[in-house]
C-alpha positions in Angstrom: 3.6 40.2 -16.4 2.7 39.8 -12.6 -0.1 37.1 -13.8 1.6 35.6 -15.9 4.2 34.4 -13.5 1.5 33.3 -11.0 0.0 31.6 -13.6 3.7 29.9 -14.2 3.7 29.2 -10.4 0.8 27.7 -9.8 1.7 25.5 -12.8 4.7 24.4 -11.3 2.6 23.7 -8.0 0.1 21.7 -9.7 3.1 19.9 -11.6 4.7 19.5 -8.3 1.5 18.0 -6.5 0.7 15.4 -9.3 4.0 14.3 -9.0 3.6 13.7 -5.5 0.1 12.0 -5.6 1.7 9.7 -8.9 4.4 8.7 -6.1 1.7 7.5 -3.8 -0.3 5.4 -6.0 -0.1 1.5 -5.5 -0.3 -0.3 -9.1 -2.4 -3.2 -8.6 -1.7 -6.2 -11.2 -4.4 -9.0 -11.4 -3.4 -12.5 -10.5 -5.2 -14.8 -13.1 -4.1 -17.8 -11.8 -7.5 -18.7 -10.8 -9.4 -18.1 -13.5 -7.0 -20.8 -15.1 -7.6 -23.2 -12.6 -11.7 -22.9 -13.1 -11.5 -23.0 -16.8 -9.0 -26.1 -16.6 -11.4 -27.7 -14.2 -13.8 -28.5 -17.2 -11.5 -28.7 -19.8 -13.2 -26.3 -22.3 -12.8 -22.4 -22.6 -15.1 -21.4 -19.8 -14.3 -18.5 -18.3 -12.4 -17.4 -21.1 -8.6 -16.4 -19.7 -8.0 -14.2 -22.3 -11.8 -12.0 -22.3 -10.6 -12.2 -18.4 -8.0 -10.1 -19.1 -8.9 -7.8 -21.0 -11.8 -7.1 -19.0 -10.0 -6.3 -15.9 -7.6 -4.0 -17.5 -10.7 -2.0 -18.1 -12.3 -2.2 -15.0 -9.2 -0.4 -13.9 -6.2 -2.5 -13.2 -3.1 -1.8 -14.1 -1.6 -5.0 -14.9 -2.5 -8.7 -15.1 -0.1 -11.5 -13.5 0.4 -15.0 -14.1 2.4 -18.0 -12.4 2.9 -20.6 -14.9 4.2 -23.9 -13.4 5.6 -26.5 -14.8 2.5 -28.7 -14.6 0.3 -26.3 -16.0 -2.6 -27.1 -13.3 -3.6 -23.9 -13.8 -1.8 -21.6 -16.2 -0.6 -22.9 -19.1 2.9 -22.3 -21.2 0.3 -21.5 -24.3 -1.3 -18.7 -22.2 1.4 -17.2 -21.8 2.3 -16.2 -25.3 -1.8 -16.0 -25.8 -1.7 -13.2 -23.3 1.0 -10.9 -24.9 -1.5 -9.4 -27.1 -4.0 -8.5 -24.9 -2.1 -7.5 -21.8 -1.4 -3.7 -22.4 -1.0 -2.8 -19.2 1.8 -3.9 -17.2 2.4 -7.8 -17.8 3.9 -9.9 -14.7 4.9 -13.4 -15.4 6.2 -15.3 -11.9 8.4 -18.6 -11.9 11.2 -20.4 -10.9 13.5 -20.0 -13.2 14.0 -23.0 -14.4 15.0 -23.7 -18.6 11.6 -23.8 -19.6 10.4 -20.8 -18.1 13.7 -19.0 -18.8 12.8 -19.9 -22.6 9.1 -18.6 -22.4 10.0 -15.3 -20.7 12.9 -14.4 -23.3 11.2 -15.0 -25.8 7.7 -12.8 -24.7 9.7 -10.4 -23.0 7.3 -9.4 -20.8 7.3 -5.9 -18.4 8.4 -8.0 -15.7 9.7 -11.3 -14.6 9.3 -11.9 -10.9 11.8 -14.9 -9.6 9.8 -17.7 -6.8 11.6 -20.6 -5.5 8.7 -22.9 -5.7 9.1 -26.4 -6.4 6.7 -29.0 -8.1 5.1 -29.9 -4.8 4.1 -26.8 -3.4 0.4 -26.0 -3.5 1.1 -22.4 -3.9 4.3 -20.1 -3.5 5.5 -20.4 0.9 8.9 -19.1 0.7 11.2 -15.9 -0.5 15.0 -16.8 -1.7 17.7 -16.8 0.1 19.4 -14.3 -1.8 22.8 -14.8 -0.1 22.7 -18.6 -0.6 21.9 -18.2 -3.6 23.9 -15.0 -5.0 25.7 -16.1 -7.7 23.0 -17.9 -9.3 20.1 -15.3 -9.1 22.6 -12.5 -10.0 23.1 -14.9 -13.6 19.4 -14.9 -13.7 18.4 -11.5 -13.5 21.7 -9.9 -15.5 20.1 -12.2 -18.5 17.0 -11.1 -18.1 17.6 -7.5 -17.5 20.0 -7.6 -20.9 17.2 -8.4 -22.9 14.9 -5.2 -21.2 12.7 -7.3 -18.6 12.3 -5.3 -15.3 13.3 -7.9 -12.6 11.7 -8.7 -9.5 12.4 -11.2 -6.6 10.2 -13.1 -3.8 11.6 -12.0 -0.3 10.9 -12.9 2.9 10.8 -9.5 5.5 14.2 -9.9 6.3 16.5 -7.2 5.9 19.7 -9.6 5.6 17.5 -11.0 2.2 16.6 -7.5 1.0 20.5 -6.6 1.7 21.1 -9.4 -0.3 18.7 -8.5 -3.4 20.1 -5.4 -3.8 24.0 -7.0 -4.4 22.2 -9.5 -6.9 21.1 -6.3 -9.2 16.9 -6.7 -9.2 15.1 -3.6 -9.8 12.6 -4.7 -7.0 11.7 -7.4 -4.4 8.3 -8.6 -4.3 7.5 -8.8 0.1 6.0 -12.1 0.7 2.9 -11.3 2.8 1.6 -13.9 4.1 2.8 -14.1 7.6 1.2 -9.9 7.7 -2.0 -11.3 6.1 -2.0 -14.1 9.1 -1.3 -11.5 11.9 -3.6 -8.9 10.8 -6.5 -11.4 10.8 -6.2 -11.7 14.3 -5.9 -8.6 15.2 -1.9 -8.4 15.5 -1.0 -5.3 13.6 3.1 -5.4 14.8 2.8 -7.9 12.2 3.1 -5.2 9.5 6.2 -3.6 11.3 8.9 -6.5 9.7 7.4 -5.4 6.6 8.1 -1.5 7.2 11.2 -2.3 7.8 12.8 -3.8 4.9 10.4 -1.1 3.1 12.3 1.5 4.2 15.9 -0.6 3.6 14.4 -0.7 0.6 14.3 2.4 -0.1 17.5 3.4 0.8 19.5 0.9 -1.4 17.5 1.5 -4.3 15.1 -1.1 -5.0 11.6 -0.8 -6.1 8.9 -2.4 -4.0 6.1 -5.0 -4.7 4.6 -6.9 -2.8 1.8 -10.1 -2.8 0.2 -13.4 -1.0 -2.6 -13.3 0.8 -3.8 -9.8 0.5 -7.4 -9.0 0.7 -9.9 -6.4 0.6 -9.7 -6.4 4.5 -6.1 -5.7 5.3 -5.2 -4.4 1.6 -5.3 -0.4 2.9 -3.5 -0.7 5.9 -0.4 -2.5 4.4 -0.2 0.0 2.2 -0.4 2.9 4.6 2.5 1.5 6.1 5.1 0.4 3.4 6.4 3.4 2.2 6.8 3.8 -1.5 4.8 0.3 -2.4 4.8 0.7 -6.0 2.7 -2.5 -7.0 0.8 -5.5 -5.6 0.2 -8.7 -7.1 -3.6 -10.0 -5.8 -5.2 -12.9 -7.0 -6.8 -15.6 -4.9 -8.7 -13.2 -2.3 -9.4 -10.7 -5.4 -11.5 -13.9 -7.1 -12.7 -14.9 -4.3 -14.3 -12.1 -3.0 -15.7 -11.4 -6.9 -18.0 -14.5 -6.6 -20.0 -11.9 -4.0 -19.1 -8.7 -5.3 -18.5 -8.9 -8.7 -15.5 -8.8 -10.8 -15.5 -5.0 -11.9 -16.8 -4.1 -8.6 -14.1 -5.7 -6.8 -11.2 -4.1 -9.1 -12.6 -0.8 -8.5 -12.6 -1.8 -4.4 -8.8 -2.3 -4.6 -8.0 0.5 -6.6 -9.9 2.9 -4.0 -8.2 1.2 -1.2 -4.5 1.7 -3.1 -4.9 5.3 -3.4 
């Protein structure tokens, strides 16, 4: 009797400690974005977006992500339904939510739908919503997308007044825009992470989930993690593909993975 409840004890230890080390691990989800704009740049089928895909999800990551915009310089509206096949990890589309993109992700129902105020000018995604300007609007948004069983996400800036704000709109997560930490770090300004800790730990005591992505690399990856408590996924792209023409793609997937532990 006396072993088997130690047996049952040390079961519920074990149980306990997985539960704990699940809690701690960082999701990453693959930005494609860039593999869109090489194959584009010749026009043909080289690299192949969709073998992309499904390669990384074997080398380890645990979901792919794609920005479509509305002129498809990189990613196109076909990908995206092309993709819901072979993404069976987690699959993150990222927009404005404009008609067209509202269409696409209804209709694919992806795992999640993150919301960026990008225009058509912008070179790449430089701002998080201003979720008290624009309440009424983003909490329409999200309650249409959440009725139809897409987790929803929102681009922040590290401002608690903005992550106050996302909570009273009803997103399951914000998505930390990271650039001005990415800029910090690489010159040797670590306070730059402390914003970021901050509406981390708001966060977490409202309720929402945490993501976070731009600019994070190989090279400040670790420590942003260590100090955003309860980061549940990060979105990597152009540093990931970058640093693959050295390193190699699996190689670099299993890189950030080791650093998100």
């Amino acid at each position: 009797m006396q072993n088997n409840q130690f047996i049952a004890v040390s079961c519920v230890f074990k149980f306990v400690f997985l539960q704990k080390k699940l809690k701690l691990m960082t999701k990453l989800s693959v930005n494609i974005n860039k593999i869109a704009t090489l194959r584009n740049a010749r026009g043909g089928n080289v690299p192949n977006l969709l073998k992309a895909a499904k390669d990384i999800q074997e080398f380890g990551a645990q979901g792919i992500t794609i920005h479509p915009r509305p002129d498809e310089r990189h990613i196109r509206y076909q990908d995206t339904f092309d993709l819901k096949p072979i993404v069976h990890t987690e699959y993150n589309i990222e927009g404005n939510p404009i008609k067209k993109f509202m269409n696409m992700v209804l209709e694919i129902k992806p795992t999640q739908v993150t919301l960026v105020p990008d225009g058509d000018d912008v070179l790449t995604s430089n701002a998080g919503w201003d979720t008290i300007k624009h309440k009424v609007y983003l909490a329409e948004v999200i309650a249409e997308l959440k009725n139809n069983g897409i987790r929803t996400s929102i681009f922040v800036d590290p401002n608690l007044k903005m992550v106050e704000g996302a909570a009273k709109i009803g997103v399951d997560r914000i998505e930390l825009y990271t650039e001005a930490f990415a800029k910090g770090y690489e010159t040797g300004n670590e306070s730059a992470v402390k914003p970021y800790t901050q509406c981390a730990i708001l966060a977490n005591e409202i309720g929402l989930g945490i993501n976070a992505g731009h600019d994070l690399s190989l090279e400040n990856i670790k420590f942003f993690k260590e100090n955003i408590p309860n980061l549940l996924e990060v979105s990597i792209g152009h540093a990931l593909i970058s640093e693959a023409l050295y390193l190699g793609l699996e190689n670099v997937v299993n890189m950030y993975l080791h650093r998100l532990k």
